[in-house]
Structure formats: C-alpha cells, structure tokens
PDB file of N, CA, C and O in Angstrom:
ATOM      1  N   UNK A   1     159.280-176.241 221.715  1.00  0.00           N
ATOM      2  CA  UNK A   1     159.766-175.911 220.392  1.00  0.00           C
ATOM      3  C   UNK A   1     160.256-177.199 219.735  1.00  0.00           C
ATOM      4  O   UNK A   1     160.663-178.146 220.407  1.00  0.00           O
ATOM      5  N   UNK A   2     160.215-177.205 218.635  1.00  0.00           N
ATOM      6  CA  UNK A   2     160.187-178.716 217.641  1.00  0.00           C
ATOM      7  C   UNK A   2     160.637-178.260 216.352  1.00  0.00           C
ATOM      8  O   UNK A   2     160.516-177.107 215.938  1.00  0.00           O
ATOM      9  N   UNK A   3     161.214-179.320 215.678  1.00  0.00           N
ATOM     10  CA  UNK A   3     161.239-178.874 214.338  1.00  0.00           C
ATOM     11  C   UNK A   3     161.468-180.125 213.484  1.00  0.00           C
ATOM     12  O   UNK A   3     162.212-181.076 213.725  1.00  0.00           O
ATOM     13  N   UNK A   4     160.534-179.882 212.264  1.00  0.00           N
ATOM     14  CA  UNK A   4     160.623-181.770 211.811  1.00  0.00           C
ATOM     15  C   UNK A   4     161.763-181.920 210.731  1.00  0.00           C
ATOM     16  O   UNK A   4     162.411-180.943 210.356  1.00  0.00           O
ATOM     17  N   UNK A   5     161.930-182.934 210.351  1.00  0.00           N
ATOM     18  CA  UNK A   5     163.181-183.470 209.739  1.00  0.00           C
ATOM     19  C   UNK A   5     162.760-183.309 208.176  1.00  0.00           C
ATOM     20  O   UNK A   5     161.531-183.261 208.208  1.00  0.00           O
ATOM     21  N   UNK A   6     163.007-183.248 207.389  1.00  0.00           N
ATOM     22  CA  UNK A   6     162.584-183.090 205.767  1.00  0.00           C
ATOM     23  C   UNK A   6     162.992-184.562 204.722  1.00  0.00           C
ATOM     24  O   UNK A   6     163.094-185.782 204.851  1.00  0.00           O
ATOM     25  N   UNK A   7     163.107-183.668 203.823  1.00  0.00           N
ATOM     26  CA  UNK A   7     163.761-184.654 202.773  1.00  0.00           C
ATOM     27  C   UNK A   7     164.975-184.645 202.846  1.00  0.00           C
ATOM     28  O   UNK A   7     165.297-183.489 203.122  1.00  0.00           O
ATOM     29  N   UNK A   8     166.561-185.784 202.687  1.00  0.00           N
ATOM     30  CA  UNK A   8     167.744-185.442 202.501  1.00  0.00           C
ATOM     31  C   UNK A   8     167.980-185.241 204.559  1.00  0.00           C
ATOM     32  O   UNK A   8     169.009-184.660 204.903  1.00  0.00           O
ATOM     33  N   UNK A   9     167.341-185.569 205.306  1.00  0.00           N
ATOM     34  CA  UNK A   9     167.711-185.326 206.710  1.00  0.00           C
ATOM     35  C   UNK A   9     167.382-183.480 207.149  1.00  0.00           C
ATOM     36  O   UNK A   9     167.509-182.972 208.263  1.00  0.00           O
ATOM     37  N   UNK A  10     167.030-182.935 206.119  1.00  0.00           N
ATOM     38  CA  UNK A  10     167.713-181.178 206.656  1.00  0.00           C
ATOM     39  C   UNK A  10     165.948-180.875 207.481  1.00  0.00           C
ATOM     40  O   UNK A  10     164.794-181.295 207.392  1.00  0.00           O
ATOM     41  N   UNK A  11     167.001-179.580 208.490  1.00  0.00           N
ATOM     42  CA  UNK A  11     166.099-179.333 209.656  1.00  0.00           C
ATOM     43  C   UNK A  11     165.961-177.727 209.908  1.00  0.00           C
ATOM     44  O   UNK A  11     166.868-177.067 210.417  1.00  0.00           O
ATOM     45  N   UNK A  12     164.896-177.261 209.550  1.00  0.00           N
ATOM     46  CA  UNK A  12     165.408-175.229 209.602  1.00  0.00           C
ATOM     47  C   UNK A  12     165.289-175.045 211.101  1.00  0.00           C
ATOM     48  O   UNK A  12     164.570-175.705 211.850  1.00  0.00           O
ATOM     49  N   UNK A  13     165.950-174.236 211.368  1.00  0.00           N
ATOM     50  CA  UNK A  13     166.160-173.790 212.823  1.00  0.00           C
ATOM     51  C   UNK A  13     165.085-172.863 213.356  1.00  0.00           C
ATOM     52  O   UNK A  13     165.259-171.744 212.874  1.00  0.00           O
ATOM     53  N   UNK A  14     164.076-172.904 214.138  1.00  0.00           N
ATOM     54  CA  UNK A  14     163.575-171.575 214.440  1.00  0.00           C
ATOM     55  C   UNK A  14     164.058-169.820 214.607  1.00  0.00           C
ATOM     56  O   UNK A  14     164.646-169.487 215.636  1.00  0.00           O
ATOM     57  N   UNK A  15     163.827-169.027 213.779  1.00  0.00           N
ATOM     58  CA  UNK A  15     164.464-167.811 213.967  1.00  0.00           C
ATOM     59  C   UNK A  15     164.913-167.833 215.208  1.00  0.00           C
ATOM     60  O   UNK A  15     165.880-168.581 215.347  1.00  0.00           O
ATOM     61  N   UNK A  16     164.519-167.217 216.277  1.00  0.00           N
ATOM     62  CA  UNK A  16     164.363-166.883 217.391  1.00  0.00           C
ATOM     63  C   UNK A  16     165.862-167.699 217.719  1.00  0.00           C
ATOM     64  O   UNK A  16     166.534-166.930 218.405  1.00  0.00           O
ATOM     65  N   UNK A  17     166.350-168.537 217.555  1.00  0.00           N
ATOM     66  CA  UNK A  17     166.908-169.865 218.370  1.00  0.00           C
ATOM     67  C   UNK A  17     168.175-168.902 217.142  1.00  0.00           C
ATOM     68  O   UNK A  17     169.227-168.589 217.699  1.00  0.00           O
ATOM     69  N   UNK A  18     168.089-168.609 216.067  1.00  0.00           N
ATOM     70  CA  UNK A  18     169.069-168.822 214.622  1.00  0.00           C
ATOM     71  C   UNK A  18     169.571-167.123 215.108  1.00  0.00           C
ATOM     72  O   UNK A  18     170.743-166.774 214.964  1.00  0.00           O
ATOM     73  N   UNK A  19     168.545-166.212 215.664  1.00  0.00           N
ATOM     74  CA  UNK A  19     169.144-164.596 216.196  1.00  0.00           C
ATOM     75  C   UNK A  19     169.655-164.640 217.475  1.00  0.00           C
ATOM     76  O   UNK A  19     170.442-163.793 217.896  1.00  0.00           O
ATOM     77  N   UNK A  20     169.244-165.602 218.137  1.00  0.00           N
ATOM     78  CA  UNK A  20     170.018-165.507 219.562  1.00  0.00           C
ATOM     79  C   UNK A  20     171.442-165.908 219.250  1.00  0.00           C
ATOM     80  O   UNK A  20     172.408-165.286 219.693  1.00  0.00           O
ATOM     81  N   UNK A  21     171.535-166.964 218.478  1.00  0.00           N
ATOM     82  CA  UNK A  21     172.750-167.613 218.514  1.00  0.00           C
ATOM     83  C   UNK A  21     173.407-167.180 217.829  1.00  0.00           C
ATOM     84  O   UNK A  21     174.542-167.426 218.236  1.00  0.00           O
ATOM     85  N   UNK A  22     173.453-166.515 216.766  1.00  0.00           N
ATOM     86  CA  UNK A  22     174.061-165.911 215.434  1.00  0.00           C
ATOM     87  C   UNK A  22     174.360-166.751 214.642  1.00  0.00           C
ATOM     88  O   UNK A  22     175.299-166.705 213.848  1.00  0.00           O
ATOM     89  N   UNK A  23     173.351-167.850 214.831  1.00  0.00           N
ATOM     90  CA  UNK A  23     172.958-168.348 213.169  1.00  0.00           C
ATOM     91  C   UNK A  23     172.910-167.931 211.822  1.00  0.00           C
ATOM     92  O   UNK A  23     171.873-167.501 211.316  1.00  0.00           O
ATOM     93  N   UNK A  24     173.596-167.997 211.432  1.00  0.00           N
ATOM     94  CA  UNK A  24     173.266-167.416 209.485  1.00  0.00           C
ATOM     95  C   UNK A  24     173.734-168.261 208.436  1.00  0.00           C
ATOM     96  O   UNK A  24     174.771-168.922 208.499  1.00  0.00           O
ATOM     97  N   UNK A  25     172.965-168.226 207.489  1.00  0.00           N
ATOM     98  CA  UNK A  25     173.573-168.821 205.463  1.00  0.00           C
ATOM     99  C   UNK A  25     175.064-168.771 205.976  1.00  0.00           C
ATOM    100  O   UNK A  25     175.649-167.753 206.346  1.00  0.00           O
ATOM    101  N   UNK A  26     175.656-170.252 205.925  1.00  0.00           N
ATOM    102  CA  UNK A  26     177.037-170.217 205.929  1.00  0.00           C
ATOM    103  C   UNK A  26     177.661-170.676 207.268  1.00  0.00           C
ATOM    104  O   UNK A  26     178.789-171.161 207.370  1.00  0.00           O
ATOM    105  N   UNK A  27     176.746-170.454 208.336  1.00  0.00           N
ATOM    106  CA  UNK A  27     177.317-170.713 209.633  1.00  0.00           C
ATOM    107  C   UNK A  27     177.379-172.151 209.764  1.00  0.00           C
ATOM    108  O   UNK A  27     176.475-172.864 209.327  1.00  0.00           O
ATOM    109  N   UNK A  28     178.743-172.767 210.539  1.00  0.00           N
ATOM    110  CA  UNK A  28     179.166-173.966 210.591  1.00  0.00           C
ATOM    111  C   UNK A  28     178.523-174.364 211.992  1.00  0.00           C
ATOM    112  O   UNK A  28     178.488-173.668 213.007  1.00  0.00           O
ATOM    113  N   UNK A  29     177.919-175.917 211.768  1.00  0.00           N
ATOM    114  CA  UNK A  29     177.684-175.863 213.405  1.00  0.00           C
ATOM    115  C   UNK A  29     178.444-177.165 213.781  1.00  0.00           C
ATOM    116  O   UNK A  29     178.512-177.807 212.732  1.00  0.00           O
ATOM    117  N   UNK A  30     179.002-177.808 214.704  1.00  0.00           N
ATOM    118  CA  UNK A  30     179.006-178.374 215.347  1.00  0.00           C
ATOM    119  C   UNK A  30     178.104-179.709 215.708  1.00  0.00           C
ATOM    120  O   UNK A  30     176.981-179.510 216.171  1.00  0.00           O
ATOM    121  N   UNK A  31     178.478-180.821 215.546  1.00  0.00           N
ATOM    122  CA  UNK A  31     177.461-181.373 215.800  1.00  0.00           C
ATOM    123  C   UNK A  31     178.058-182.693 217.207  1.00  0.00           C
ATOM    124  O   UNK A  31     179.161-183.238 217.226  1.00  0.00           O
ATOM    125  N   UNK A  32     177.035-182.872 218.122  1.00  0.00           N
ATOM    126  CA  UNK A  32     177.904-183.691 219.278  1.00  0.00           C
ATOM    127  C   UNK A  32     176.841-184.603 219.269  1.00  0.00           C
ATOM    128  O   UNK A  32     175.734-184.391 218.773  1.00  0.00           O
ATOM    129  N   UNK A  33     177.176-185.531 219.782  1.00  0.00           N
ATOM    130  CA  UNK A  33     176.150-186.298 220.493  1.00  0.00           C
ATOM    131  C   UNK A  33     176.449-186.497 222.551  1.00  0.00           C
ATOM    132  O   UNK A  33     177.488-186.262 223.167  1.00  0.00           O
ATOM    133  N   UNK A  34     175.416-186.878 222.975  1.00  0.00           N
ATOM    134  CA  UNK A  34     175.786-186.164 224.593  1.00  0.00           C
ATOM    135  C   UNK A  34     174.337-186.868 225.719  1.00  0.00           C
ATOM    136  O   UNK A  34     173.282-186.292 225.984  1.00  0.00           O
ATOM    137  N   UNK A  35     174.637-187.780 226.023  1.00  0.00           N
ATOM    138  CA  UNK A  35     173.798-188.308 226.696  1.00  0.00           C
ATOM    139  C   UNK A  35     172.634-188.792 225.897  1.00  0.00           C
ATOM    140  O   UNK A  35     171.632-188.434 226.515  1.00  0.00           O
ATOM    141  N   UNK A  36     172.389-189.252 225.123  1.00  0.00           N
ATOM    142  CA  UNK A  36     171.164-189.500 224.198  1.00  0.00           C
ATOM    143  C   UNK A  36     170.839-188.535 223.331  1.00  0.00           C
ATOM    144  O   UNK A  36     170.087-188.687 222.368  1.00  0.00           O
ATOM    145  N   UNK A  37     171.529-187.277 223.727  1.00  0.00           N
ATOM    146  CA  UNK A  37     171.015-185.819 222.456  1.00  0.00           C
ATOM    147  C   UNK A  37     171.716-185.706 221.640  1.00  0.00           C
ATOM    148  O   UNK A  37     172.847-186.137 221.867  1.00  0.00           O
ATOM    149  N   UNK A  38     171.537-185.281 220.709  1.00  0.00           N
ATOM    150  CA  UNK A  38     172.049-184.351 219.710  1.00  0.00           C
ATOM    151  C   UNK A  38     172.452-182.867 219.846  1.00  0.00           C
ATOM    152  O   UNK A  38     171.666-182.032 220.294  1.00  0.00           O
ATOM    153  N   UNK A  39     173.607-182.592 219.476  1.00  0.00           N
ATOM    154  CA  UNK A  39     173.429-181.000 220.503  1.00  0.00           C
ATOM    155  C   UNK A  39     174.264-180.537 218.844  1.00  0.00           C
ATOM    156  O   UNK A  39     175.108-181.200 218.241  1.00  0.00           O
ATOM    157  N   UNK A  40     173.751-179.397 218.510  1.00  0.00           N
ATOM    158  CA  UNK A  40     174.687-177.949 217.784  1.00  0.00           C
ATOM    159  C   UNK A  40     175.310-177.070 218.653  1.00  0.00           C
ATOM    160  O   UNK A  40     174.999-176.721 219.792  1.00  0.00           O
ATOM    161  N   UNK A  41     176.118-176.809 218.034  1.00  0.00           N
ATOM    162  CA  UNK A  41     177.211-176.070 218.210  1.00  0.00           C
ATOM    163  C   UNK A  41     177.712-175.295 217.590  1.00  0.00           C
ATOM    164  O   UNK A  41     178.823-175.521 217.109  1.00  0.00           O
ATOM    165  N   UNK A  42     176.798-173.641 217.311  1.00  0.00           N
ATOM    166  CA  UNK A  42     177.623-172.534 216.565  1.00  0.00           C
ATOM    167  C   UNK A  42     179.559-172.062 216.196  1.00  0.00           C
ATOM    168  O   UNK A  42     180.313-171.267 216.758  1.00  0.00           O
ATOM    169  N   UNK A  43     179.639-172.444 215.716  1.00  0.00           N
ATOM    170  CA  UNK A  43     181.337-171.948 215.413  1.00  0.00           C
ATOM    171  C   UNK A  43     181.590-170.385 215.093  1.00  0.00           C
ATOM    172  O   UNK A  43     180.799-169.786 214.364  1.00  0.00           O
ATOM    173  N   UNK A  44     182.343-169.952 215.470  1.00  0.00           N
ATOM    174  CA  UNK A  44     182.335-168.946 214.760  1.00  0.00           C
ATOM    175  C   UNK A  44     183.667-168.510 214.354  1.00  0.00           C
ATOM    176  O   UNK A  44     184.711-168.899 214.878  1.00  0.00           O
ATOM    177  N   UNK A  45     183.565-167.622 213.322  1.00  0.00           N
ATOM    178  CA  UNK A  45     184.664-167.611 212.579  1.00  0.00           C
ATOM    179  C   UNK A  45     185.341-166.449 213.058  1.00  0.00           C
ATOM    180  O   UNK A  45     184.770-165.904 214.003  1.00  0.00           O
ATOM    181  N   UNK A  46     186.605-165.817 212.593  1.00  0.00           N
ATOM    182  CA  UNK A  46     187.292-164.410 213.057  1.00  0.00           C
ATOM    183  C   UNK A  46     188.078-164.586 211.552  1.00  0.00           C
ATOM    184  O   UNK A  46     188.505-165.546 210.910  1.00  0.00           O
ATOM    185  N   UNK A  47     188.022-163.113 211.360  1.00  0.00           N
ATOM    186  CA  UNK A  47     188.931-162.855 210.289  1.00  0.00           C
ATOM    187  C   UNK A  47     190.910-163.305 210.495  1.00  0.00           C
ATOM    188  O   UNK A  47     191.850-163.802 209.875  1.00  0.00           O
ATOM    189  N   UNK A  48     190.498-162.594 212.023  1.00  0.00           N
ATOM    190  CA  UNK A  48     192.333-162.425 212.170  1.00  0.00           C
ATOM    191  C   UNK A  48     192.461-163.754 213.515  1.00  0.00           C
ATOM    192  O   UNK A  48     191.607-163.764 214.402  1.00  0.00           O
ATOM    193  N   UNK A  49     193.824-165.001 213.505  1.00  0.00           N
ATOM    194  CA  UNK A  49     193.696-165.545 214.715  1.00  0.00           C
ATOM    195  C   UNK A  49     193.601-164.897 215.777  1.00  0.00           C
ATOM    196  O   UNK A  49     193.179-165.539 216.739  1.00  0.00           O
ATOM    197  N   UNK A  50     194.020-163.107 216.047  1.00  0.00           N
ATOM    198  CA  UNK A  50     194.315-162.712 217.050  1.00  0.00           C
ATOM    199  C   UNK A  50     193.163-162.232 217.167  1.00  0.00           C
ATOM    200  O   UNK A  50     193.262-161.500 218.152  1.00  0.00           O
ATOM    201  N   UNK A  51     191.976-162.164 216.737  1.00  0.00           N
ATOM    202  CA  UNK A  51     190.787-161.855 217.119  1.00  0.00           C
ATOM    203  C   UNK A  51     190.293-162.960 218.185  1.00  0.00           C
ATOM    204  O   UNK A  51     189.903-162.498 219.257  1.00  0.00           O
ATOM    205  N   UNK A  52     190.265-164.157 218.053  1.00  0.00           N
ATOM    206  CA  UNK A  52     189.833-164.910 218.499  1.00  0.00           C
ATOM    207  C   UNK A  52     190.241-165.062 219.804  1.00  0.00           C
ATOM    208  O   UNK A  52     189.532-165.668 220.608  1.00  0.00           O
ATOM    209  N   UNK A  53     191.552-164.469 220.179  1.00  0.00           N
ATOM    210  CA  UNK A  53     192.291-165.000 221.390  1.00  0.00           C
ATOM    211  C   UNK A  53     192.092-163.880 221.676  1.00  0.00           C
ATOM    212  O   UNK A  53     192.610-163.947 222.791  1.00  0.00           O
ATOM    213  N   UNK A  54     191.565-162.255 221.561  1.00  0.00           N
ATOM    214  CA  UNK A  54     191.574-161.182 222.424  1.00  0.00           C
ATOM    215  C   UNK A  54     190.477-161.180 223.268  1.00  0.00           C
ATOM    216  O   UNK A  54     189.292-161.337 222.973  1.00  0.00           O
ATOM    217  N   UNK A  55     191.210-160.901 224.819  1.00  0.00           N
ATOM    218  CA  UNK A  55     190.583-160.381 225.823  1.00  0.00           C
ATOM    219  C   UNK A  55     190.687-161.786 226.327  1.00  0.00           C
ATOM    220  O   UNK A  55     190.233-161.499 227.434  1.00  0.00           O
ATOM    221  N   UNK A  56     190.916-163.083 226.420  1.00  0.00           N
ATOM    222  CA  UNK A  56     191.324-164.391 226.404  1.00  0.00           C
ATOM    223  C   UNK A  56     192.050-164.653 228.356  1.00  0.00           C
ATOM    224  O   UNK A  56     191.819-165.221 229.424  1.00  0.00           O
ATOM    225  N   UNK A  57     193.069-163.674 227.600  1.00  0.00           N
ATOM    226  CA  UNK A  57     194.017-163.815 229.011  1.00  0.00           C
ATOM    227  C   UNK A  57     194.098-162.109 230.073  1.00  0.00           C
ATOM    228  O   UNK A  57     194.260-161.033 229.498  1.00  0.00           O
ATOM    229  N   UNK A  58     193.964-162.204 231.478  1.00  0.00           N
ATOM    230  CA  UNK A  58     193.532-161.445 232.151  1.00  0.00           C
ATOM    231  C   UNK A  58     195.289-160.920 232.674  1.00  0.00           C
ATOM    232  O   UNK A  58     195.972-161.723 233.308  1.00  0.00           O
ATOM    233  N   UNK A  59     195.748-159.762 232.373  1.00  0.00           N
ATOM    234  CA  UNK A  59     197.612-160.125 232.579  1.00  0.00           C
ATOM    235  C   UNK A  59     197.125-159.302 234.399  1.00  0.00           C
ATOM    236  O   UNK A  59     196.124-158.645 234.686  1.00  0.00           O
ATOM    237  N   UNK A  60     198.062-159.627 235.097  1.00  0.00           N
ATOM    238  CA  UNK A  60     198.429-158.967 236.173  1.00  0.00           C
ATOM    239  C   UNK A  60     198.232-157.329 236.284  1.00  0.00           C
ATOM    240  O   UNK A  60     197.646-156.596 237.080  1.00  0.00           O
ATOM    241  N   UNK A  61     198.793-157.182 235.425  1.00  0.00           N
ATOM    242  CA  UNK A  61     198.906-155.554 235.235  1.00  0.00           C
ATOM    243  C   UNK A  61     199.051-155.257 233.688  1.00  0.00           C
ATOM    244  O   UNK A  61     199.448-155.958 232.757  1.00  0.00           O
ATOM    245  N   UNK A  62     198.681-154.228 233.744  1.00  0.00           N
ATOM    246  CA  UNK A  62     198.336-153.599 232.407  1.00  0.00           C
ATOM    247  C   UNK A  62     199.849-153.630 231.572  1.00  0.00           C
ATOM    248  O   UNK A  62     200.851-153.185 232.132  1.00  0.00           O
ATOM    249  N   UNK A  63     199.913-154.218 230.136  1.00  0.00           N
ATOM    250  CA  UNK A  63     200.957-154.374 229.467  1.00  0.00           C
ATOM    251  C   UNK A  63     201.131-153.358 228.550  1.00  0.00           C
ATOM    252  O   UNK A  63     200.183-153.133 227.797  1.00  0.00           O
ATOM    253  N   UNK A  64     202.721-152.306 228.384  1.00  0.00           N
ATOM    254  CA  UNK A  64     202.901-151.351 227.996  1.00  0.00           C
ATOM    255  C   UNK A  64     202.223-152.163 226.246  1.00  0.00           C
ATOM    256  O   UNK A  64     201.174-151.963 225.635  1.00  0.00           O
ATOM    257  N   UNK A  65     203.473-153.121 225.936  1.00  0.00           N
ATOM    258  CA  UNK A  65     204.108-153.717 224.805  1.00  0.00           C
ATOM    259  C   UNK A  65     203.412-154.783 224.404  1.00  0.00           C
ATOM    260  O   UNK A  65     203.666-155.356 225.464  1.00  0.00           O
ATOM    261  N   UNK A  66     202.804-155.520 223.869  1.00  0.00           N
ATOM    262  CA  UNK A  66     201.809-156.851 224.148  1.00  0.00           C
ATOM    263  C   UNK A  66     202.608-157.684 223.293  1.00  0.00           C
ATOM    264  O   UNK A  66     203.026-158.783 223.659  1.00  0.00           O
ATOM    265  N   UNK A  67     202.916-156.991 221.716  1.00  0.00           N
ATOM    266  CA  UNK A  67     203.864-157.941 220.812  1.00  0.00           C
ATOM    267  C   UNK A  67     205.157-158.137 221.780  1.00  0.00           C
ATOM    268  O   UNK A  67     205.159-159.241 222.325  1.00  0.00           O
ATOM    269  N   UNK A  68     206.153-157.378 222.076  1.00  0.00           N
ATOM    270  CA  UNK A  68     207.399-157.512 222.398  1.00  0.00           C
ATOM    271  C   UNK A  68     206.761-158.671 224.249  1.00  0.00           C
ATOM    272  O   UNK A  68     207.468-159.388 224.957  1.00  0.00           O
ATOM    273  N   UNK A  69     205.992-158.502 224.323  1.00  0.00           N
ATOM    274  CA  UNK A  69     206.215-159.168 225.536  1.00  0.00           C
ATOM    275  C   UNK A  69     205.331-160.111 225.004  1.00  0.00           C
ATOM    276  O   UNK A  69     205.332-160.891 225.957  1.00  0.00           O
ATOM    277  N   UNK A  70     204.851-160.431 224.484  1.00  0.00           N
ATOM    278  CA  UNK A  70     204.348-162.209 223.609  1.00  0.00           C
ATOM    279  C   UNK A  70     205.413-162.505 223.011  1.00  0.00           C
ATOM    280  O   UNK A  70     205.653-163.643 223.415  1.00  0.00           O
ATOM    281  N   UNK A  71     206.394-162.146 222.143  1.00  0.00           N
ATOM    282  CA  UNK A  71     208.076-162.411 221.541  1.00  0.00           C
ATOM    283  C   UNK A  71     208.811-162.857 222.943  1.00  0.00           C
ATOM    284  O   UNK A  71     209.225-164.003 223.114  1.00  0.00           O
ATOM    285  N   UNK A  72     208.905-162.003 223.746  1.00  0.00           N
ATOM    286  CA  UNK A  72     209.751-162.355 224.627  1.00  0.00           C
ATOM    287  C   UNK A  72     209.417-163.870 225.581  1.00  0.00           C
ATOM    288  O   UNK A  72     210.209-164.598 226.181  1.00  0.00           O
ATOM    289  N   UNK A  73     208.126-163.954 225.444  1.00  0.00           N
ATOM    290  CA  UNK A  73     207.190-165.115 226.257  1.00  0.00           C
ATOM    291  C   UNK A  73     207.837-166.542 225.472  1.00  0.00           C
ATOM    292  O   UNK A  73     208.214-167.609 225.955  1.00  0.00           O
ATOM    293  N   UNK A  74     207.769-165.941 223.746  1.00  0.00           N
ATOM    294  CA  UNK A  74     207.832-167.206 223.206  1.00  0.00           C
ATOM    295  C   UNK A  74     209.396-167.672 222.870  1.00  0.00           C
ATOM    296  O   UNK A  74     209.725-168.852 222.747  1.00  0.00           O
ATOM    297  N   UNK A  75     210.180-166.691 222.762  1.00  0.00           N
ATOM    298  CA  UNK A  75     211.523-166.545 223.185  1.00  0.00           C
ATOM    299  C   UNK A  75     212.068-167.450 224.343  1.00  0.00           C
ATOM    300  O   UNK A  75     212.912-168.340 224.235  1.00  0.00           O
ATOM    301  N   UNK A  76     211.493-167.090 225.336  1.00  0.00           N
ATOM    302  CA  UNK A  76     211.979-168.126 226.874  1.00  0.00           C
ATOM    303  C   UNK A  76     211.195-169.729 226.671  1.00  0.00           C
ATOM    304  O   UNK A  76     212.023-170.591 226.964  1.00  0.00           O
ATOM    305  N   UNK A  77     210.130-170.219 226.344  1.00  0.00           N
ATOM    306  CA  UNK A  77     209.613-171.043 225.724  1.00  0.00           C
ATOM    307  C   UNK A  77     210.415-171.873 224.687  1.00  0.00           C
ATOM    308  O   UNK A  77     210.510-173.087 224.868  1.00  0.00           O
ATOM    309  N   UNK A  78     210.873-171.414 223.840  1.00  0.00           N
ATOM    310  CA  UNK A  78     211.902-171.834 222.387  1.00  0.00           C
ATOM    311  C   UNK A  78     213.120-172.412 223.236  1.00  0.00           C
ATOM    312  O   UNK A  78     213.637-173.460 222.849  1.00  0.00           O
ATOM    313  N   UNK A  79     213.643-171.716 224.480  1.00  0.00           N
ATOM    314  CA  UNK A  79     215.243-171.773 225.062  1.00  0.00           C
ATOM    315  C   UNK A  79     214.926-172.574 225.810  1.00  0.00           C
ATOM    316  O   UNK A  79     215.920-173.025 226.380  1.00  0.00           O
ATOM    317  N   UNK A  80     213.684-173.180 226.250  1.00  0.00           N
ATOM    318  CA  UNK A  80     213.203-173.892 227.728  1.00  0.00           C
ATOM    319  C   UNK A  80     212.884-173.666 228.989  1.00  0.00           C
ATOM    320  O   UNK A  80     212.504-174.492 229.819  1.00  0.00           O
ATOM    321  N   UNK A  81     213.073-172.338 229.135  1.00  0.00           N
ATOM    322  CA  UNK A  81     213.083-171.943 230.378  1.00  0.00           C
ATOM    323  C   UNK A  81     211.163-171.787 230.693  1.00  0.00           C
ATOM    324  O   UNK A  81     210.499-172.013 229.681  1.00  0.00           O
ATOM    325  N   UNK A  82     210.690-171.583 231.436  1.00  0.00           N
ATOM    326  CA  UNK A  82     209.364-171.291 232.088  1.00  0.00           C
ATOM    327  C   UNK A  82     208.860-170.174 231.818  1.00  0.00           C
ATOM    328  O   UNK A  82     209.726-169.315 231.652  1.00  0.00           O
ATOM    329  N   UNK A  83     207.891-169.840 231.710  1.00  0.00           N
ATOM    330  CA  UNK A  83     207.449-168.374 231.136  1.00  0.00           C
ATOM    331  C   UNK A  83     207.025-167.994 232.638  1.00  0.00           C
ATOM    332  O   UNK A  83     206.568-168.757 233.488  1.00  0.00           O
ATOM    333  N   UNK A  84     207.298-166.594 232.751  1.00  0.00           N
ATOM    334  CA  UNK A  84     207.190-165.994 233.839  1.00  0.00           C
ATOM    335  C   UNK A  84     206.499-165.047 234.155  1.00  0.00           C
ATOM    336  O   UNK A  84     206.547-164.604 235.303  1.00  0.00           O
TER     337      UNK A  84
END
C-alpha cells in the first residue's frame, strides 16, 4: 500500500487504513518521526475529560462511591499523606 504526495505536501489516506482507524474530516493526527519513519498517530477526542480516563484504572474491589472516593483520594494527596 502507497500513497503519493500532491501539491502543498498533502497525502489521502487509503479508506480501508482511514475505517480501521477512525479516521475522519477533522481528525487530528499525530505526527512522529521513529527510526527513519514517519509514523501518524490518530488522536482522539472525548467530549467529557472523564470519558477519556474511564475504565483506565482496575480498583481492587468494586467502588460503592467513585466521586466521594476520588475527593477523598485527592483530599489525602492535598494534606500529603499517600493515597491508599
């Protein structure tokens, strides 16, 4: 798979490559360089920050309260103590 360079540098992505990844009008990519390549890097966006961080962290046991015990986390954090 190949894709040639245009006028202005721009490069269309092969579908296939643009539906796997969830490529779309608007999507930000990433761009690295990495051993001699060029690599993209889909971003993706979330409406809410807490979208982004759910399902993130695996707790011990199932949490009644999730706000009051993220308050309380950041509570002991603020005072210095170690989160526990």
């Amino acid at each position: 798979m190949y894709v040639e360079v245009g006028k202005n540098g721009r490069i269309v992505l092969p579908k296939g490559l643009r539906e796997r990844y969830g490529v779309k009008e608007k999507t930000k990519l990433l761009i690295r360089e990495r051993e001699g390549e060029i690599v993209f890097i889909p971003l993706t966006r979330y409406d809410s920050p807490t979208d982004a961080l759910y399902g993130s962290v695996k707790p011990d046991k199932p949490i009644d309260s999730p706000k009051e015990t993220a308050r309380l986390h950041i509570r002991r954090r603020l005072a210095g103590e170690t989160a526990r």
